[in-house]
C-alpha positions as CSV (number, residue, x, y, z in Angstrom):
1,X,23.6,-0.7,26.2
2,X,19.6,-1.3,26.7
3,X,19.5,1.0,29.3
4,X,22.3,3.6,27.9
5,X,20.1,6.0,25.0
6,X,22.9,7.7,24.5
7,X,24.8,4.7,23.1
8,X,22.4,3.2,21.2
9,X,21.4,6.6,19.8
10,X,25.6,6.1,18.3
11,X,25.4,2.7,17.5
12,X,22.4,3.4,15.5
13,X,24.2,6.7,13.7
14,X,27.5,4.8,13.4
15,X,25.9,1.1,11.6
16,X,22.2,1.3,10.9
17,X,21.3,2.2,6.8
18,X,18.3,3.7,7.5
19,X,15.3,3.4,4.8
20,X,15.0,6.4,2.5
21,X,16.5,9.2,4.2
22,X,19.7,11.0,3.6
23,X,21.8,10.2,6.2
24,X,24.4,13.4,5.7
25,X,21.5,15.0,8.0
26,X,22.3,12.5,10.5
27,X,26.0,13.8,11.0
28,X,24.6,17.0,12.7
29,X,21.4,15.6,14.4
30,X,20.3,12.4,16.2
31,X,18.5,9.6,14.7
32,X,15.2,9.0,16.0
33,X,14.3,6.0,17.6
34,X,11.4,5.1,18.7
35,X,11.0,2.4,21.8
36,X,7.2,2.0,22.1
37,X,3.9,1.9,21.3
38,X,0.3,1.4,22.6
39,X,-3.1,2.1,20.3
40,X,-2.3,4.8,18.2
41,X,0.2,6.3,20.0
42,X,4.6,5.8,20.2
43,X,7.4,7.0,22.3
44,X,11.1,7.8,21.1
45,X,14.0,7.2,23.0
46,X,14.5,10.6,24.4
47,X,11.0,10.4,26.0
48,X,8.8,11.9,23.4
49,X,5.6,11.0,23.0
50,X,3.5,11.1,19.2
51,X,0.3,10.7,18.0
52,X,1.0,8.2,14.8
53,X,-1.0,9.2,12.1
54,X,0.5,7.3,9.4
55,X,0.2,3.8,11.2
56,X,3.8,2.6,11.3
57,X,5.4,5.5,8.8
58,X,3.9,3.3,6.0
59,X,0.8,2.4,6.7
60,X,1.0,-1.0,8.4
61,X,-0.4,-1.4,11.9
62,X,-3.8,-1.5,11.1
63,X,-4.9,-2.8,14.2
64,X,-2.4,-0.3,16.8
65,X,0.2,-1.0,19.2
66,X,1.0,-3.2,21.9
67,X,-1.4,-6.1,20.9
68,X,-0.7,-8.7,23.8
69,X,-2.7,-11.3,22.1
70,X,-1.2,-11.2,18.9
71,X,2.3,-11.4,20.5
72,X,1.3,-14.3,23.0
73,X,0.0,-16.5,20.1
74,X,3.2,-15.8,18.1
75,X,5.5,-16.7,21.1
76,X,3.3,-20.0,21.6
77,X,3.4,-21.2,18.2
78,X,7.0,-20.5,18.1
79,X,7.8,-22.4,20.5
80,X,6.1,-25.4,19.3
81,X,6.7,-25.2,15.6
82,X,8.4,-21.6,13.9
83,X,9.3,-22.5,10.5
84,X,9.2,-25.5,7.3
85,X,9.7,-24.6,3.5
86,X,6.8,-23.8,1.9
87,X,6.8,-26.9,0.0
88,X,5.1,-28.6,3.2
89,X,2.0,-27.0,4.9
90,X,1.4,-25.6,8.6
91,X,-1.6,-25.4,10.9
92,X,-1.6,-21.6,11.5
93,X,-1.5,-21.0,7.2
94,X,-4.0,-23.3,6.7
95,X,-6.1,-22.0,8.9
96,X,-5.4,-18.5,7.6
97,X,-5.7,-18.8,4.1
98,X,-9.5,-20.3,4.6
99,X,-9.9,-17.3,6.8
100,X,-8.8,-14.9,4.2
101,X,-10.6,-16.6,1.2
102,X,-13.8,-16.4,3.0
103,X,-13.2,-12.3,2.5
104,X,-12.8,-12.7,-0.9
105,X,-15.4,-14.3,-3.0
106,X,-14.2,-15.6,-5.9
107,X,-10.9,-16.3,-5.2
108,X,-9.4,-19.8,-3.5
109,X,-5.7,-20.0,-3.2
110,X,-3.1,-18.3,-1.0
111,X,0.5,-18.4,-2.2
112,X,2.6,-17.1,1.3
113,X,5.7,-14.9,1.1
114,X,7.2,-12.2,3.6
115,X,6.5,-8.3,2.2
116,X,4.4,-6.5,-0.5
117,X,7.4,-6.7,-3.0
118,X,8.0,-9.9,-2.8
119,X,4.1,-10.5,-3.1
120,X,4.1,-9.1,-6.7
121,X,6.8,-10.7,-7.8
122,X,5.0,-13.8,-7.7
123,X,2.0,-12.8,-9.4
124,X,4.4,-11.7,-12.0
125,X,6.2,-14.7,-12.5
126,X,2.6,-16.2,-12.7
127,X,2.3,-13.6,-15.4
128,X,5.2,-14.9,-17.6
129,X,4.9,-18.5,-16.9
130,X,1.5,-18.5,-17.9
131,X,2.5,-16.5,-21.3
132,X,4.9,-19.4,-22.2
133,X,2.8,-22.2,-20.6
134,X,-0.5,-21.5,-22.6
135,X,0.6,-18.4,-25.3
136,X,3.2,-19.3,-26.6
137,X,5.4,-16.7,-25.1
138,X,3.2,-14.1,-26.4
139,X,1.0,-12.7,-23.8
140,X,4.0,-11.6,-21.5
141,X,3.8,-7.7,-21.5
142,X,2.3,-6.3,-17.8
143,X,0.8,-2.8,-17.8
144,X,1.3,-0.6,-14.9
145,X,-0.3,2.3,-14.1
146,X,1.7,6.3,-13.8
147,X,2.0,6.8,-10.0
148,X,1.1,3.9,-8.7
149,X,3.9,1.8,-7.1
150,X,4.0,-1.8,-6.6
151,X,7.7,-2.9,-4.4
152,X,11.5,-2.1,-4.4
153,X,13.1,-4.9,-6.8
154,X,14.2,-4.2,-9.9
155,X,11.0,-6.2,-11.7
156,X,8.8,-4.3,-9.3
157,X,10.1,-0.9,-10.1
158,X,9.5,-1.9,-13.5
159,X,6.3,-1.8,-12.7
160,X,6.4,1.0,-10.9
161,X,4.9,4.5,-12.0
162,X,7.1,6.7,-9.6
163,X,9.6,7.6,-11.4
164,X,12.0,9.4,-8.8
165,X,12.0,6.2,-6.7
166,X,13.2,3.9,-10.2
167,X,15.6,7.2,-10.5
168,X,19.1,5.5,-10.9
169,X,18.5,1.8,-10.7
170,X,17.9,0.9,-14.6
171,X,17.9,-0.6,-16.6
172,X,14.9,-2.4,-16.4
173,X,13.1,-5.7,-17.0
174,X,11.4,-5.8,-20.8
175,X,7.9,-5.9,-21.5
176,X,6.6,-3.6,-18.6
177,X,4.5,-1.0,-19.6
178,X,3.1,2.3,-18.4
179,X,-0.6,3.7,-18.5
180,X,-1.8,6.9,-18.0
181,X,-3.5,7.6,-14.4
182,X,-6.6,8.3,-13.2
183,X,-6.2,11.7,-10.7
184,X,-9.2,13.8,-11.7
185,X,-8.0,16.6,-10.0
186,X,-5.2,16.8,-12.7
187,X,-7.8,15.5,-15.7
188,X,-6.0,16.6,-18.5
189,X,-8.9,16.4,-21.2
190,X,-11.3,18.5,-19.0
191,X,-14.0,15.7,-18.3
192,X,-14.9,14.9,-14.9
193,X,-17.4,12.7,-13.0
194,X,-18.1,8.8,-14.5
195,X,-17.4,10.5,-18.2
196,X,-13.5,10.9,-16.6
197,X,-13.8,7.4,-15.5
198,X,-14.3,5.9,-18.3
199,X,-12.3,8.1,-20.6
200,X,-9.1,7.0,-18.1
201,X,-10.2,3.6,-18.5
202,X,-10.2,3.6,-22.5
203,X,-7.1,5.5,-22.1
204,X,-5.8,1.9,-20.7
205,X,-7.3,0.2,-24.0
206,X,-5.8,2.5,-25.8
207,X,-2.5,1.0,-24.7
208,X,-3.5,-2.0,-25.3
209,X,-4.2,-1.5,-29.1
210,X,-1.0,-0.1,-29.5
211,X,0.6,-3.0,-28.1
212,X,-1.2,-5.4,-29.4
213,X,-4.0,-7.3,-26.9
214,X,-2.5,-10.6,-27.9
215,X,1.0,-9.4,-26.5
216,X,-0.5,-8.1,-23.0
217,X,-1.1,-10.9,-20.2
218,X,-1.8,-8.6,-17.2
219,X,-2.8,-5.5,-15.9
220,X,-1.8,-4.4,-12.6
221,X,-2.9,-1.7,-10.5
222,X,-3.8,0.0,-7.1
223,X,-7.4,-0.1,-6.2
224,X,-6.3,3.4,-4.9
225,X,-3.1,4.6,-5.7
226,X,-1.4,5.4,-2.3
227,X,2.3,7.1,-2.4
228,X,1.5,8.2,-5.8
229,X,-0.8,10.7,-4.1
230,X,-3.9,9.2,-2.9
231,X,-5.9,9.2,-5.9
232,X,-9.5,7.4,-5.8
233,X,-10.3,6.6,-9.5
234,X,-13.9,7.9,-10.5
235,X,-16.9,6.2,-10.7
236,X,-17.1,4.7,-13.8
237,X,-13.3,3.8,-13.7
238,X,-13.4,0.4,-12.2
239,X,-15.6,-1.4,-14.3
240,X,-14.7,-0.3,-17.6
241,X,-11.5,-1.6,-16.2
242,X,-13.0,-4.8,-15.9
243,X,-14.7,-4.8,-19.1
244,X,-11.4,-4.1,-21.0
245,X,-9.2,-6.8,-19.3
246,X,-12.7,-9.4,-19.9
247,X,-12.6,-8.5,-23.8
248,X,-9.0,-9.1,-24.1
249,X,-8.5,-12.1,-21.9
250,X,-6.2,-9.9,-19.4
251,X,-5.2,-11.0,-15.9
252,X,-6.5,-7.9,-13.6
253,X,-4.1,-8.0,-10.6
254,X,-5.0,-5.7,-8.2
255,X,-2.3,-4.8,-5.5
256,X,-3.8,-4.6,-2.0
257,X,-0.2,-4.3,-0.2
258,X,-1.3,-0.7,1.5
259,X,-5.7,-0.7,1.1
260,X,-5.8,-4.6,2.5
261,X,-7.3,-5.3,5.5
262,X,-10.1,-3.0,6.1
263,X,-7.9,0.2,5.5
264,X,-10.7,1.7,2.9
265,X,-13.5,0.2,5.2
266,X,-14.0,-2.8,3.1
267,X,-11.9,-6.0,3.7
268,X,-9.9,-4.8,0.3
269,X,-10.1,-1.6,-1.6
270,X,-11.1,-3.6,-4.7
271,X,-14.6,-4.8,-3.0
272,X,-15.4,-1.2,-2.8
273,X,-15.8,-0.7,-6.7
274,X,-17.5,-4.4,-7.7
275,X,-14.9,-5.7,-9.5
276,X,-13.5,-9.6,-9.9
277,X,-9.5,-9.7,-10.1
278,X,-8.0,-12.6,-10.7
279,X,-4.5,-12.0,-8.7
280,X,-4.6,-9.8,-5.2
281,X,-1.6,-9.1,-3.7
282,X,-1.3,-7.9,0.2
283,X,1.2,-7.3,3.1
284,X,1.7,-4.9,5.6
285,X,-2.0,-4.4,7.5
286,X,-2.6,-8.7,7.1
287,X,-0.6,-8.7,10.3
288,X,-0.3,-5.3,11.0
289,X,3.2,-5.2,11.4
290,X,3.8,-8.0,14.6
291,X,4.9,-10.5,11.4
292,X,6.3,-10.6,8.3
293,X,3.7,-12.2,6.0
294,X,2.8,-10.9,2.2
295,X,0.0,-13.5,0.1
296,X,-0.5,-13.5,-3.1
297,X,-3.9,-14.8,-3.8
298,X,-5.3,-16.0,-6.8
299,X,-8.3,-17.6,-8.4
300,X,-9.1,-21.0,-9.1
301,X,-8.2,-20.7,-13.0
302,X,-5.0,-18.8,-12.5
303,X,-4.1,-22.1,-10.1
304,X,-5.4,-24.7,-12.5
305,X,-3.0,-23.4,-15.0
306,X,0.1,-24.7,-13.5
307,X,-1.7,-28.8,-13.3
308,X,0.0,-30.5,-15.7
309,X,1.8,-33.6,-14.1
310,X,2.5,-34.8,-17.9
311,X,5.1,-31.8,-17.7
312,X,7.8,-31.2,-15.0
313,X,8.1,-27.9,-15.8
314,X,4.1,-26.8,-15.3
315,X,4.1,-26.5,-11.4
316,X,5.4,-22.5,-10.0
317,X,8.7,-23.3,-9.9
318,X,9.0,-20.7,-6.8
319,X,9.9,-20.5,-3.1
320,X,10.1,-17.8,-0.6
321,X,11.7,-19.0,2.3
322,X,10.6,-16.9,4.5
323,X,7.1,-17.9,3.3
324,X,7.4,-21.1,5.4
325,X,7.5,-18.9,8.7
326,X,4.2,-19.8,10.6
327,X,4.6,-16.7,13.0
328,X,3.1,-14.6,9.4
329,X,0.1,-16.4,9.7
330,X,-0.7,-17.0,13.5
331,X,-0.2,-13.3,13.5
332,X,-2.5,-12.4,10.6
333,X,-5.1,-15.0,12.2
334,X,-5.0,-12.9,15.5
335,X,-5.0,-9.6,13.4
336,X,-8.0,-10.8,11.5
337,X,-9.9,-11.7,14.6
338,X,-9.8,-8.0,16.0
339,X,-10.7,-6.9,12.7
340,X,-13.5,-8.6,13.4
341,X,-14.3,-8.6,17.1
342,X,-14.1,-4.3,17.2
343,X,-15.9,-3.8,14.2
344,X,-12.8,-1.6,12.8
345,X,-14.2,-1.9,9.1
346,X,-17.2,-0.1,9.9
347,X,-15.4,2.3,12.2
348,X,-12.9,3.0,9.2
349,X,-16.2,4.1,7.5
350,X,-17.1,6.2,10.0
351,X,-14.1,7.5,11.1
352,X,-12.6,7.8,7.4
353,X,-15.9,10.2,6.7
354,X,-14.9,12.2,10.3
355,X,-11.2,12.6,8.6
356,X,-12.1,13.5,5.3
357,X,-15.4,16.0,6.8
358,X,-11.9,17.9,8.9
359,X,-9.7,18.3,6.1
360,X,-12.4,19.7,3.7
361,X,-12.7,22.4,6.4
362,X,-9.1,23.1,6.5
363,X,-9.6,23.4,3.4
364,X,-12.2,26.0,3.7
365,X,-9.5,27.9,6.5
366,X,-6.2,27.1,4.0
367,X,-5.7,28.2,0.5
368,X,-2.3,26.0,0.4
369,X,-5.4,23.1,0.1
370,X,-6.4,22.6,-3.2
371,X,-7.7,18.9,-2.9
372,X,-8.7,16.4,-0.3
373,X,-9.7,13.2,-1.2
374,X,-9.3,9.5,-0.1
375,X,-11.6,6.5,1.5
376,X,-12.5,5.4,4.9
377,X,-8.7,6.0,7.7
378,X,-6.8,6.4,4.0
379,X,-6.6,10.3,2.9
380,X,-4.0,13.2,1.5
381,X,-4.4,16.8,1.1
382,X,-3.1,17.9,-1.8
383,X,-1.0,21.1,-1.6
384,X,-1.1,24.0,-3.9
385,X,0.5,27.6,-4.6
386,X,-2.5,28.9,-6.6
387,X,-6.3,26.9,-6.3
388,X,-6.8,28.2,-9.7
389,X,-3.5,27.1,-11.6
390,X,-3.4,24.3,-9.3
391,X,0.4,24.4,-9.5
392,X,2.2,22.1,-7.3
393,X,3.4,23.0,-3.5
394,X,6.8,23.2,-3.4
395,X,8.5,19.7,-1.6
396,X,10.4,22.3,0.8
397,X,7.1,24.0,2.4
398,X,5.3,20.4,2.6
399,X,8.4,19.0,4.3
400,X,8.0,22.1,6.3
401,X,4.2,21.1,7.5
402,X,5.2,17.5,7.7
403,X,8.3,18.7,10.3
404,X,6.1,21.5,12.2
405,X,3.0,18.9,13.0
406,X,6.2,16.2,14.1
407,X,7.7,19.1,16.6
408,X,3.6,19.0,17.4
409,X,4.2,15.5,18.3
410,X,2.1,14.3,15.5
411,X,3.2,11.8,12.8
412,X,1.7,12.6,9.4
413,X,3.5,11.6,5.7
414,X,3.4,13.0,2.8
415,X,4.8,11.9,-0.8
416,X,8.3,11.2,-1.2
417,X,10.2,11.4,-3.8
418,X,7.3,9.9,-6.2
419,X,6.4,12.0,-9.1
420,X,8.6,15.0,-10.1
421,X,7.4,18.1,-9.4
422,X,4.2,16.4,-7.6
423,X,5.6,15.5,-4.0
424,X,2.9,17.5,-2.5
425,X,0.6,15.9,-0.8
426,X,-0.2,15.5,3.2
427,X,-1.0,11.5,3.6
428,X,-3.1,10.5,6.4
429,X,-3.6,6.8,7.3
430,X,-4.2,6.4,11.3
431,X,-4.9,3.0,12.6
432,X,-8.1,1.3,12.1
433,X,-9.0,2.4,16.4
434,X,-8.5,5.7,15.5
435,X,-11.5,8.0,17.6
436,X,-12.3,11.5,17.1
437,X,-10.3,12.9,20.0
438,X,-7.2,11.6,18.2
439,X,-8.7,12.8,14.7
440,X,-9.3,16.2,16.3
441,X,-5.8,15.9,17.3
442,X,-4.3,15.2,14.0
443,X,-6.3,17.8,12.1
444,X,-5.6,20.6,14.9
445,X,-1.6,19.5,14.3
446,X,-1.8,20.7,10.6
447,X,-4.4,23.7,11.0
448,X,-1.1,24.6,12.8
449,X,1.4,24.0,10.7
450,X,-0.4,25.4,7.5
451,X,-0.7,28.7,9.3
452,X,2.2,28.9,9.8
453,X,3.7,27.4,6.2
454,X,1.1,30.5,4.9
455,X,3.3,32.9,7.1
């Protein structure tokens, strides 16, 4: 079966539930598989070669393909010792989590699970236990911000501002609460600049007073808001933010499952707007993909709060078994190091500012361009009928670039059924290696395929 593509290509059609695709499609056309990778680039099992912009299809392996040394030290460790409950400790996430904390000033404990979701559940059990712990059951309510997105459970689609993806699957946990966003490109009050900022900041405290602050015991939100469209808040934003969440004694938990791990060009997108969280949450780039591993980090104070040996029900009465896998972390140790020994933060930077310099002349070339915005190898083009109404591409002509710079053999994303009416942007997230040639590359895909989705 290995060896015979066209049998795997049935046993795939015939078992596999695929992730978020309607597989009716797949009753008239072939799955795609894909059997390889090295650096930035991936082969499917027909022979076909891509250039992956989108690191991974969701923006994962932050570090590229066919890392020998990550896999050898994951095999090694294996071998000698793969797994314990989290309840004991292990070399390699020892090791790791003093690696990570030195990233992260102000922060100094590591609580290990297996993916982004599962990541923010913790911090929102935190959340709660804390409310009954030390409030009296009162500070329990978690804002969430519109568009941003935060995991697939049902607790974390109740914190989840995409409303097509929590289409269908309520009802919903209590005492999650939405805030407005922050996209200045669809500003609704006609500020811009730092006065937007803050004005989408207050909008936050606004929510607050309605609620009551001695009700709401965390806020949680995307340093940049990724699926939801890409959306860097203004300057100004980020530390009225913290101001507001300081003034009413709010946990800020900040989810770093996509920006994490030098994606922005700082170790975390939060570091690039000065502010102090006290929860961060991360997955997919901490290992880039060659392990699951998801950390939920905290501060010192959030920790101290579950110390109470006088009471055996203080302690985070939690597990995640897979959390106790020490490939996550021997993996994430390896990751780091490259991070490190390549320089791919700075290079993120540089080549983030080479990305985003190409797609604002595209969108000099292509009225269908009405906004390009992002930070460091993390970007979207937003798509538009009219510049001046900014009305929303249709889903069917961005599909349409999407599939033309694909057939290119070019893997770019775009948003997916996220915000009705506002699937319409091109996302760009290339590994952290990326070089101009395969920048060039990328952008010379869509200069194609807008032309011809103008035609």
């Amino acid at each position: 079966m290995h060896n015979d593509p066209a049998r795997v290509i049935e046993a795939d059609r015939a078992h596999v539930w695929h992730h978020m695709i309607q597989h009716r499609a797949l009753e008239t056309t072939d799955p795609r598989i894909i059997v390889e990778g090295r650096g930035m680039r991936v082969w499917d099992i027909t022979g076909k070669e891509h250039l992956d912009a989108v690191s991974g299809g969701v923006w994962t392996v932050n570090v590229g393909y066919g890392r020998t040394r990550i896999a050898d030290a994951v095999r090694e460790q294996l071998v000698k010792m793969c797994y314990f409950a989290g309840a004991q400790g292990s070399v390699p996430g020892a090791r790791f989590a003093e690696a990570l904390i030195g990233k992260m000033p102000g922060l100094s404990r590591v609580y290990f699970a297996n993916s982004g979701s599962e990541a923010n559940e913790k911090a929102f059990k935190m959340v709660r236990q804390i409310s009954h712990k030390h409030h009296g059951g009162r500070k329990s309510k978690i804002l969430y911000r519109e568009r941003d997105y935060h995991g697939t459970t049902i607790a974390c689609l109740s914190a989840g501002g995409q409303l097509e993806r929590n289409a269908q699957y309520g009802p919903f946990v209590p005492e999650f609460v939405m805030v407005p966003h922050c996209l200045e490109y669809r500003a609704q009050d006609g500020l811009a600049g730092e006065e937007y900022g803050v004005r989408a900041a207050e909008a936050i405290e606004e929510v607050i007073l309605r609620e009551g602050p001695d009700t709401v015991g965390a806020l949680c939100l995307e340093p940049i808001t990724a699926g939801g469209g890409i959306i860097v808040p203004p300057k100004g934003y980020w530390e009225k933010v913290q101001e507001i969440c300081r003034k009413y004694d709010i946990l800020l938990h900040i989810d770093e499952v996509v920006c994490g791990m030098g994606r922005t060009g700082t170790w975390f997108g939060y570091q690039q707007f000065g502010v102090q969280p006290d929860i961060v949450t991360m997955a997919k780039g901490v290992a880039s993909g060659y392990a699951a591993i998801s950390c939920c980090v905290t501060t010192e104070a959030v920790f101290e709060r579950f110390k109470d040996a006088s009471d055996p029900m203080a302690h985070f009465r939690d597990i995640s078994t897979f959390g106790g896998c020490t490939s996550g972390p021997v993996a994430a140790l390896e990751n780091l190091a490259i991070l490190e020994e390549e320089n791919l933060l700075e290079n993120s930077t540089r080549m983030g500012a080479y990305l985003h310099d190409g797609l604002s002349a595209l969108m000099d070339k292509h009225a269908l361009i009405g906004d390009v915005r992002g930070m460091g190898l993390f970007a979207g083009a937003e798509l538009v009928v009219d510049r001046d109404t900014r009305e929303p591409a249709s889903e069917k002509l961005v599909q349409a670039v999407v599939a033309d710079c694909l057939k290119q053999g070019v893997i770019i994303g775009a948003t997916n059924r996220s915000v009705p009416g506002f699937n319409n942007v091109l996302l760009f997230a290339p590994a952290l290696i990326a070089g101009k040639a395969a920048i060039d590359e990328i952008l010379g895909a869509v200069d194609g395929a807008l032309g011809r989705a103008a035609g």
